[in-house]
C-alpha positions as CSV (number, residue, x, y, z in Angstrom):
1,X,5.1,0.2,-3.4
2,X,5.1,-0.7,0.1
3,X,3.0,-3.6,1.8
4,X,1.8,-3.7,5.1
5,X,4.3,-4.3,7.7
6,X,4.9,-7.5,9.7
7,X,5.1,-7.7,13.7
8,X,6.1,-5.1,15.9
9,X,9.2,-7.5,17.0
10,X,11.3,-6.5,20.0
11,X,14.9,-7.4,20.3
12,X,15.9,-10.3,22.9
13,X,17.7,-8.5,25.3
14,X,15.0,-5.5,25.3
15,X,14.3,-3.8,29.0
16,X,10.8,-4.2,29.0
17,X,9.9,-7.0,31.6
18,X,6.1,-7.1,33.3
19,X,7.4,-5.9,36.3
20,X,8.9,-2.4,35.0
21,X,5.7,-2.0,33.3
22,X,3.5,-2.2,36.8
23,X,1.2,-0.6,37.1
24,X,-0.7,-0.7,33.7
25,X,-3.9,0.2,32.8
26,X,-4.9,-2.8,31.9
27,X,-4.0,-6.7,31.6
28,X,-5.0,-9.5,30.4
29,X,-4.4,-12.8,28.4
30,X,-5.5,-13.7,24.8
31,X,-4.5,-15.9,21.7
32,X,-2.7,-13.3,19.1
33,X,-2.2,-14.0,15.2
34,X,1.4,-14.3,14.2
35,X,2.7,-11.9,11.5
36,X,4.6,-14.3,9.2
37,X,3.9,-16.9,9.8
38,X,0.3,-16.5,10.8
39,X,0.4,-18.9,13.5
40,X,-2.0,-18.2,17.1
41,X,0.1,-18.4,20.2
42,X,-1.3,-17.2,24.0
43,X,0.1,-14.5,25.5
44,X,-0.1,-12.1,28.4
45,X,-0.3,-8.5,27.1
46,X,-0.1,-5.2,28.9
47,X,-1.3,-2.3,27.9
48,X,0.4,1.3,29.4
49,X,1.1,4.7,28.3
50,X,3.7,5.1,25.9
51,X,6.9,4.5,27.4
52,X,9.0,6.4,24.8
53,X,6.3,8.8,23.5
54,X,3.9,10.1,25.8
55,X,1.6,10.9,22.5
56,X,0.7,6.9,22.0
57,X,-0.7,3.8,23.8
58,X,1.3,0.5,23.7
59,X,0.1,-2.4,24.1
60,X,3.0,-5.2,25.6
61,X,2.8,-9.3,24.5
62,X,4.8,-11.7,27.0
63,X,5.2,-15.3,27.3
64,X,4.0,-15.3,30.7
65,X,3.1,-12.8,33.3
66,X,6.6,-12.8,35.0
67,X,8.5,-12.7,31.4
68,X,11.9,-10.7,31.9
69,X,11.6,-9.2,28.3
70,X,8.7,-8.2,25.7
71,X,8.3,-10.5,22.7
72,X,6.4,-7.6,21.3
73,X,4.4,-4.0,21.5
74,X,1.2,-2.8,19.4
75,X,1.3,1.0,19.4
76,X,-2.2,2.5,19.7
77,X,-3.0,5.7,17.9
78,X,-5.9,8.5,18.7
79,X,-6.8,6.8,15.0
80,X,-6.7,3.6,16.2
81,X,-10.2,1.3,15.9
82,X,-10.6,-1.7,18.0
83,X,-13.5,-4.0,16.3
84,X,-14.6,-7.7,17.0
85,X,-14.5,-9.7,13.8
86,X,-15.1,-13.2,12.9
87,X,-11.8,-14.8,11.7
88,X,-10.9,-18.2,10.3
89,X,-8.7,-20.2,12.3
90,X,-7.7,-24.0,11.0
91,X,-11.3,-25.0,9.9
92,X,-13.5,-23.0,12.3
93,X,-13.9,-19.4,12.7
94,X,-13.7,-17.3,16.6
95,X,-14.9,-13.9,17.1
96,X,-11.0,-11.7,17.4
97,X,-10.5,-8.3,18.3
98,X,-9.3,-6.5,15.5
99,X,-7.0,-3.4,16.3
100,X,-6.3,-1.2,13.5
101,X,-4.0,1.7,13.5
102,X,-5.8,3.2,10.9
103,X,-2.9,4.5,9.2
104,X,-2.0,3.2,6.3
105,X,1.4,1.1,5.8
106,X,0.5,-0.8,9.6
107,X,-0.6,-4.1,10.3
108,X,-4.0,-5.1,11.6
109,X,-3.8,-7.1,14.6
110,X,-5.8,-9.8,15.4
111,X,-6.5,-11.6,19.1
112,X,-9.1,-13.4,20.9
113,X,-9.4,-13.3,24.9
114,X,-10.1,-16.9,26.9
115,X,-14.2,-15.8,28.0
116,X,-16.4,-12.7,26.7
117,X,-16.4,-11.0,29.5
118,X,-12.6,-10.4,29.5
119,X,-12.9,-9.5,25.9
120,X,-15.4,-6.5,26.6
121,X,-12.9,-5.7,29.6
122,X,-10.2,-5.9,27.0
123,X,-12.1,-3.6,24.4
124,X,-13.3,-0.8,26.9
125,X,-10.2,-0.5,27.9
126,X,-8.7,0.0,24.8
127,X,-11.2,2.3,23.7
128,X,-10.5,4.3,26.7
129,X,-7.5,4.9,25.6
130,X,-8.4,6.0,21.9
131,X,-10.6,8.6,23.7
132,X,-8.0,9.9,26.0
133,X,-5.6,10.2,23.2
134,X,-7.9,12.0,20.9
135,X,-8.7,14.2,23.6
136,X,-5.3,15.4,24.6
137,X,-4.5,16.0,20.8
138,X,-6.6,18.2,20.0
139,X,-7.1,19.4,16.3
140,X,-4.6,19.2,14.1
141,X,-4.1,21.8,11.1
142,X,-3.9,20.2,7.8
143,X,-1.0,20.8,5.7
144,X,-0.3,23.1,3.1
145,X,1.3,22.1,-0.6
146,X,2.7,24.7,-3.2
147,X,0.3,25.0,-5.6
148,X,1.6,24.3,-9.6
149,X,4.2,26.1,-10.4
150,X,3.1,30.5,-12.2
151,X,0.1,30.2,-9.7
152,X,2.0,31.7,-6.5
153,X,1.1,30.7,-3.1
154,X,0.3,27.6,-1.1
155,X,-3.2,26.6,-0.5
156,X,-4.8,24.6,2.5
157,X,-8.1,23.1,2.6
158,X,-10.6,24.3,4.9
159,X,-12.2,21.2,4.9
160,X,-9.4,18.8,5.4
161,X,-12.2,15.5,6.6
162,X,-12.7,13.2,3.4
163,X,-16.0,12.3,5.0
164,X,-17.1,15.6,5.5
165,X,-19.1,17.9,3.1
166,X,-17.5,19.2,-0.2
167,X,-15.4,22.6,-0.8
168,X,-18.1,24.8,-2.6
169,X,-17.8,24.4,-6.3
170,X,-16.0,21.0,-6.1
171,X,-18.5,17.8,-6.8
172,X,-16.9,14.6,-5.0
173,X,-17.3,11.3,-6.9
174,X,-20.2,9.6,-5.8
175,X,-19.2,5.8,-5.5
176,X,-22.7,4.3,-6.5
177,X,-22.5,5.8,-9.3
178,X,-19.3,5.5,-10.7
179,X,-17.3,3.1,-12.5
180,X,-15.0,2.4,-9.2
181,X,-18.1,1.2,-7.5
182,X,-19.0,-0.7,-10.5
183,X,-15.6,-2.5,-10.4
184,X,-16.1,-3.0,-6.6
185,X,-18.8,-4.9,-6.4
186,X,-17.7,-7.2,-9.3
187,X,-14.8,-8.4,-7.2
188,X,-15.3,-11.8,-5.8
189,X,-12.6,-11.9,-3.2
190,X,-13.2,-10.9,1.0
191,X,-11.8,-8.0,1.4
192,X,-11.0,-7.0,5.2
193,X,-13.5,-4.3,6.6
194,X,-10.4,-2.2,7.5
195,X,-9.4,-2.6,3.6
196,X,-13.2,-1.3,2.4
197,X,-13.0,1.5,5.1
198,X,-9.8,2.8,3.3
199,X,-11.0,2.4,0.5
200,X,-14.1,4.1,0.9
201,X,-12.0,7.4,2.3
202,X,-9.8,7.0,-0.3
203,X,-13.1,7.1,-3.2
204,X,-14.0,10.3,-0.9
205,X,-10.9,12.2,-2.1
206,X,-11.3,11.8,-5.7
207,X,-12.6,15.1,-6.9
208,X,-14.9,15.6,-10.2
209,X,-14.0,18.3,-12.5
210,X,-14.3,19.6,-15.9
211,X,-11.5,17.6,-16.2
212,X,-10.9,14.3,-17.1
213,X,-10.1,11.9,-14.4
214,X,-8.1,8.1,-15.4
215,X,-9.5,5.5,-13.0
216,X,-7.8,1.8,-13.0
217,X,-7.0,-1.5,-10.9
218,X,-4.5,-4.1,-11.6
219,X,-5.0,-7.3,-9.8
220,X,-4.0,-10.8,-9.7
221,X,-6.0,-13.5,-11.5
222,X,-7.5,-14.6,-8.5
223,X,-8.9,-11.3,-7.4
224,X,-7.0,-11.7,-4.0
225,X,-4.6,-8.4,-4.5
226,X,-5.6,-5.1,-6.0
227,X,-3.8,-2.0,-6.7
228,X,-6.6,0.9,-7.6
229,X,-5.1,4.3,-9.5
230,X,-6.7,7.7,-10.0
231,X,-4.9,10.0,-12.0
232,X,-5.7,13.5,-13.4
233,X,-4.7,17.1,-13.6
234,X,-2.4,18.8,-10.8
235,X,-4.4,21.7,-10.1
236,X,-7.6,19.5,-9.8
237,X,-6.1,16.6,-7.6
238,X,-3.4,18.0,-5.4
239,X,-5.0,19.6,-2.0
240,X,-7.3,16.7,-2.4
241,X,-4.8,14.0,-2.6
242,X,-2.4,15.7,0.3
243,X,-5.9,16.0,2.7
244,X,-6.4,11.9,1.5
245,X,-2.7,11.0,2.8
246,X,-2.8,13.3,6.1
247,X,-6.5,11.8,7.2
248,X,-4.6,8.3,7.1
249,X,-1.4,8.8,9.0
250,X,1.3,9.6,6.4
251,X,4.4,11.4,8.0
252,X,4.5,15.4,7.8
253,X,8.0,14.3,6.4
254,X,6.6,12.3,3.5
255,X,4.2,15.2,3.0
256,X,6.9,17.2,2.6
257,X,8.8,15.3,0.3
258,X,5.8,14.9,-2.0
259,X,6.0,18.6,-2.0
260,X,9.4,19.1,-3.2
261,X,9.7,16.1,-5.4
262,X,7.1,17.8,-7.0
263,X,8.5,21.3,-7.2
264,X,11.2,19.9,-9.0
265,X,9.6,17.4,-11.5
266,X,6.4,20.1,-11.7
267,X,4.2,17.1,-13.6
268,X,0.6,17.9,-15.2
269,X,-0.8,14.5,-14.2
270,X,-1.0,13.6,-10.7
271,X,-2.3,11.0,-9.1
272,X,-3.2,8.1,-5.8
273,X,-2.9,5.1,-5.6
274,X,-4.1,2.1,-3.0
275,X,-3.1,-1.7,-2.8
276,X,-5.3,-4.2,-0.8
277,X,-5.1,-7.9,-0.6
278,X,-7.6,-10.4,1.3
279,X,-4.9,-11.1,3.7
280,X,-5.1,-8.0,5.1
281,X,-2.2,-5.8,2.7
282,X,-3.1,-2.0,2.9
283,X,-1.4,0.6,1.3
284,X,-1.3,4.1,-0.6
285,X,0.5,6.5,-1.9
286,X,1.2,9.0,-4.9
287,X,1.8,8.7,-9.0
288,X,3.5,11.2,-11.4
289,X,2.5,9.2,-14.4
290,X,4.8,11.1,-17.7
291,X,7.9,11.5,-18.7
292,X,10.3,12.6,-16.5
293,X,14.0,12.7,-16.3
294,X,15.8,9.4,-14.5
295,X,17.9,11.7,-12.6
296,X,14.8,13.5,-11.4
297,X,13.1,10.5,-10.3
298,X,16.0,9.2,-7.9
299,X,15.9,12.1,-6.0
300,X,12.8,10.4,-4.6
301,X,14.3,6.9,-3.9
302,X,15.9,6.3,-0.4
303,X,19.8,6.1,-0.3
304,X,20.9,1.9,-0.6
305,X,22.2,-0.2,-2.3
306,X,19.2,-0.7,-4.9
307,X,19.4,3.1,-5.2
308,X,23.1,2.4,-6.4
309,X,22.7,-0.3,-8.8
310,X,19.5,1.0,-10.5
311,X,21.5,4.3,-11.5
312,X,24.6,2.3,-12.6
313,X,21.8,-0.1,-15.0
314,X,20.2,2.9,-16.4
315,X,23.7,4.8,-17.0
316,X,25.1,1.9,-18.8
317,X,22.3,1.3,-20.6
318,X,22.0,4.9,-21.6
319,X,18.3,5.4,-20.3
320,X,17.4,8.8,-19.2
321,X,13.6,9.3,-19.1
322,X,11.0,7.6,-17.1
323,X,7.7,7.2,-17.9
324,X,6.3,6.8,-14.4
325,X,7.6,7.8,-10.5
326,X,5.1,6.2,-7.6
327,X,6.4,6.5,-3.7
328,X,4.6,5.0,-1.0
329,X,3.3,7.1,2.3
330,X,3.8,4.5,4.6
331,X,3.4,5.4,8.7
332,X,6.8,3.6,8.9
333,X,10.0,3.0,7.0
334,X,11.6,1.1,4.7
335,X,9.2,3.1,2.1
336,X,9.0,2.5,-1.5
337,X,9.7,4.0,-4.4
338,X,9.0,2.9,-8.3
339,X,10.5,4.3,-11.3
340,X,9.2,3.1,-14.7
341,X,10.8,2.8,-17.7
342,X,10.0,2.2,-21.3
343,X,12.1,0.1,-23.6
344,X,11.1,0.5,-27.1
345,X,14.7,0.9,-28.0
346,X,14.8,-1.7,-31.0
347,X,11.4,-2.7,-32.9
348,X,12.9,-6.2,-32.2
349,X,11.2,-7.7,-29.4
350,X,14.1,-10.1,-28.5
351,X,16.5,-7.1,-28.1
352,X,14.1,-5.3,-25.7
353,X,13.6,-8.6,-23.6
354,X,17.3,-9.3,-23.5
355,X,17.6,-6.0,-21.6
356,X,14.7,-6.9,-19.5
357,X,16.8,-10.0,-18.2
358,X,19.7,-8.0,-18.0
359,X,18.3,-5.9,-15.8
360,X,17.0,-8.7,-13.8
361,X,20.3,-10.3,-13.3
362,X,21.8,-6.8,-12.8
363,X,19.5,-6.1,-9.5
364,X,19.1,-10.4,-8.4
365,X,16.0,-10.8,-9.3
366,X,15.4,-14.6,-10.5
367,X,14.5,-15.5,-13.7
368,X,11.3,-15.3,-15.1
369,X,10.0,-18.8,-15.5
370,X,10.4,-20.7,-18.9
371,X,6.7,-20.9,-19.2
372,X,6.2,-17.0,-19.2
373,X,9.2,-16.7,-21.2
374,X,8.0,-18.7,-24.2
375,X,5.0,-17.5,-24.2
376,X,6.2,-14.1,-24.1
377,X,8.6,-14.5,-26.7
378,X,5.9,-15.9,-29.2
379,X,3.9,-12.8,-28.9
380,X,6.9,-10.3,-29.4
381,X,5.0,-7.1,-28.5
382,X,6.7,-4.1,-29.8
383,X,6.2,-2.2,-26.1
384,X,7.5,-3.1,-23.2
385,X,8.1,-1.2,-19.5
386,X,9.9,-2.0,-16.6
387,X,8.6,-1.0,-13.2
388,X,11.3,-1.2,-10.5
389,X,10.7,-0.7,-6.8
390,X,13.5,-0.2,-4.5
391,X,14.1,0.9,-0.9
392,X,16.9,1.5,1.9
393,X,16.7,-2.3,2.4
394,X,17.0,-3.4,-1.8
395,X,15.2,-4.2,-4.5
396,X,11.5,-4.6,-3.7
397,X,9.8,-5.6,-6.6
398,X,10.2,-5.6,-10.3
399,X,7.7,-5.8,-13.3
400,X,7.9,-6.4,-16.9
401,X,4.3,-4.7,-18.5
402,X,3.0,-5.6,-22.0
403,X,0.1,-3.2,-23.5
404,X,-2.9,-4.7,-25.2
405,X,-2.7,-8.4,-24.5
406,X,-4.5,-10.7,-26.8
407,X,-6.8,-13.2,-25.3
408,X,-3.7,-15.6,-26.5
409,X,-1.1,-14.2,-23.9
410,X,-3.7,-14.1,-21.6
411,X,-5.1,-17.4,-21.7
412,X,-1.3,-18.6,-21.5
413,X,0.1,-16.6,-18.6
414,X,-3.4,-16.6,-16.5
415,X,-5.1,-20.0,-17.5
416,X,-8.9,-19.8,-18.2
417,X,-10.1,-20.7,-14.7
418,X,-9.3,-17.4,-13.3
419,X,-11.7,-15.3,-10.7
420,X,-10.6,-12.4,-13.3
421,X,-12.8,-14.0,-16.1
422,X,-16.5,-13.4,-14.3
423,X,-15.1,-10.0,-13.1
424,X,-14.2,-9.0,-17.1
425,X,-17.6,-10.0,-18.3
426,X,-19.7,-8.1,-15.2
427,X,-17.4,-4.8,-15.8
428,X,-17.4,-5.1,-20.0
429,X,-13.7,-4.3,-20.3
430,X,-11.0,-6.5,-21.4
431,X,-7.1,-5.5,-19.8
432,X,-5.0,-2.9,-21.2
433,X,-2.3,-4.5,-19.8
434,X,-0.6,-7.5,-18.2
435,X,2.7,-7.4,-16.4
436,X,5.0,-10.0,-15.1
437,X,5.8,-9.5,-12.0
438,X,8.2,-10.4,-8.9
439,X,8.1,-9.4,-5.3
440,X,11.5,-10.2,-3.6
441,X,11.6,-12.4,-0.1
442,X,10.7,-10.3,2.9
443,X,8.6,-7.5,1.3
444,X,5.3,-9.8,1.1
445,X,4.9,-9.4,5.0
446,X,2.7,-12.2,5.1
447,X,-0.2,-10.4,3.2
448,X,1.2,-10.5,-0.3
449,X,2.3,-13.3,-2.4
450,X,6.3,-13.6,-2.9
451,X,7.7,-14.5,-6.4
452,X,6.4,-14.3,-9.7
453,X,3.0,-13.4,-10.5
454,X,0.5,-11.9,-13.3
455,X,-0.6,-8.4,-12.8
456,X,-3.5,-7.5,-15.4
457,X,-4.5,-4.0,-15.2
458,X,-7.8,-2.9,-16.1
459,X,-8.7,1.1,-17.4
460,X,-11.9,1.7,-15.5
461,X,-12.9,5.4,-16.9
462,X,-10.4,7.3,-19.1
């Protein structure tokens, strides 16, 4: 699964200097938020038509106000939302503009001018060109999908806005009344308002039939990244769940490959998924939870290396079924796919496990800590599944997931301290699972934490 994406950096030697840029619509300086590194640095920023694509805004970032080359651009979308928000910086807070693309997979940005009254300049000016933008786009059709296979056709939804009233005969989920909002307002942690705005759309798009929905979230002990999951049957969830991904940004092409992924595999459970994180990760995408064969599920991977390796692993280790294909919808590449496996191969824990680290050595991912490992190895649960996540650039992330963890496990990989511990006791429910988990270097993007971690996941309404 995909995080958010790190700065829009330009190369050194790019052409873009404040003089080729003149005349802009606006200019001004301000004190940005690094990506990475997170660190605030002043700059002079220019914001123009697109230069490459007449369809977007960009705003430019320069050392100084005679700078021969760009350090950096923010595109600005028609679905774009400028905001001033209090933000922490060192041990006191200043009032930032906030400029979301509001499509999902893209950083929030976050800057402060020198005085007020160039920050109001700053934010009418941006907002300007929002409203231009939305203007010359005009309405947009929303995309078709095939509709399950023996039913013929395609379908589109006439009603397309999340926020806007129901299709006749189709009852959304209300989120005060649901288990969702329940679980919501048990979690501790500060989510971004850009993170509850999406996922308040996304809550819009779950529909409510006769049949049975599977609502979950997996988070970190500490509450500070989530991952929430809505599964259910094709025919109820599709349209719904294509309309979610369009509202937000996701590329006609990633529509698309839904689409014929999903001619192909033709699964009866379909489902969302979002990932947020108080550092500002924010992220979604689809879930064909079931069995499914391997060679099925790489179709849906992007060529690469990992692509490579993780066929060779599951060839020599004569694995051909997943249990679990996910693919992130991500405004920009490299996307994300995950491919789950289970590896009940031998009723002998130790057997299973020693694939598990074969695998791990097979795609360089480091070794789970000792700590984990013992306790792990004293448990000796007869289940085990490994999530991979891969992408044109490598291996992404990989996870080792355990069903029904005793409060022994869980006490040993999470410690007792954990935000997790209040939220378990406010929602009644103990996890279903816990997973093991490692994000490789460079796919945290400064919003998500790199290395190992515990995952516990947490069936909401099933």
């Amino acid at each position: 699964m995909a995080q958010t994406r790190g700065d829009n950096k330009l190369p050194k030697n790019n052409p873009h200097s404040t003089g080729s840029l003149k005349p802009c619509l606006h200019d001004f300086w301000a004190t940005k938020r690094g990506g990475k590194r997170q660190n605030w640095k002043h700059r002079y920023f220019m914001l123009v038509n697109g230069v490459n694509d007449k369809k977007v805004g960009e705003l430019y970032y320069f050392t100084s106000d005679s700078a021969k080359h760009a350090l950096g651009v923010i595109t600005i979308f028609g679905s774009s939302s400028i905001k001033q928000e209090s933000v922490t910086k060192g041990k006191k807070s200043v009032n930032c503009i906030t400029i979301a693309s509001g499509k999902i997979s893209t950083r929030t940005f976050y800057l402060y001018c020198d005085n007020q009254q160039d920050q109001d300049k700053c934010i009418k000016a941006l907002n300007e060109k929002i409203k231009q933008l939305q203007e010359s786009a005009g309405p947009k059709q929303p995309p078709s999908v095939t509709n399950p296979k023996g039913t013929g056709g395609t379908t589109t939804n006439p009603n397309p806005n999340p926020n806007a009233n129901p299709t006749p005969g189709v009852q959304r989920v209300d989120p005060a009344g649901t288990s969702l909002k329940a679980a919501k307002a048990a979690i501790p942690s500060a989510l971004s308002e850009t993170a509850n705005d999406f996922w308040d759309i996304w809550t819009q798009s779950i529909p409510v039939s006769e049949a049975d929905l599977t609502l979950s979230l997996s988070t970190t002990p500490d509450m500070s990244e989530l991952t929430w999951r809505v599964t259910g049957p094709q025919q109820v969830l599709i349209q719904e769940m294509v309309d979610f991904f369009w509202n937000v940004g996701a590329p006609d092409e990633e529509i698309d490959k839904l689409n014929n992924i999903g001619g192909v595999i033709n699964p009866p459970v379909i489902g969302s998924w979002i990932d947020m994180s108080t550092q500002g990760g924010m992220d979604g995408g689809w879930i064909f939870p079931g069995d499914m064969s391997i060679t099925d599920g790489l179709e849906a991977c992007d060529d690469g290396t990992a692509k490579k390796k993780l066929d060779d692993w599951v060839k020599a280790n004569n694995l051909t079924t997943g249990v679990l294909l996910a693919r992130d919808m991500g405004a920009s590449p490299p996307r994300q796919t995950e491919i789950r496996f289970s590896l009940g191969v031998s009723p002998d824990f130790n057997k299973n496990f020693d694939l598990v680290i074969s695998a791990l050595k097979s795609f360089g991912v480091p070794e789970i800590p000792s700590d984990n490992q013992k306790a792990l190895r004293k448990w000796s649960p007869k289940k085990i599944e490994l999530s991979v996540v891969t992408s044109s650039e490598g291996f992404v992330r990989v996870g080792i997931i355990f069903p029904e963890p005793n409060d022994e496990i869980i006490d040993g990989l999470c410690g007792q301290k954990g935000a997790f511990l209040e939220f378990q006791k406010n929602i009644k429910k103990k996890p279903s699972h816990i997973e093991v988990q490692h994000l490789m270097d460079g796919f945290g993007y400064a919003v998500y934490q790199e290395g190992y971690k515990i995952k516990l996941h947490y069936a909401l309404q099933n």
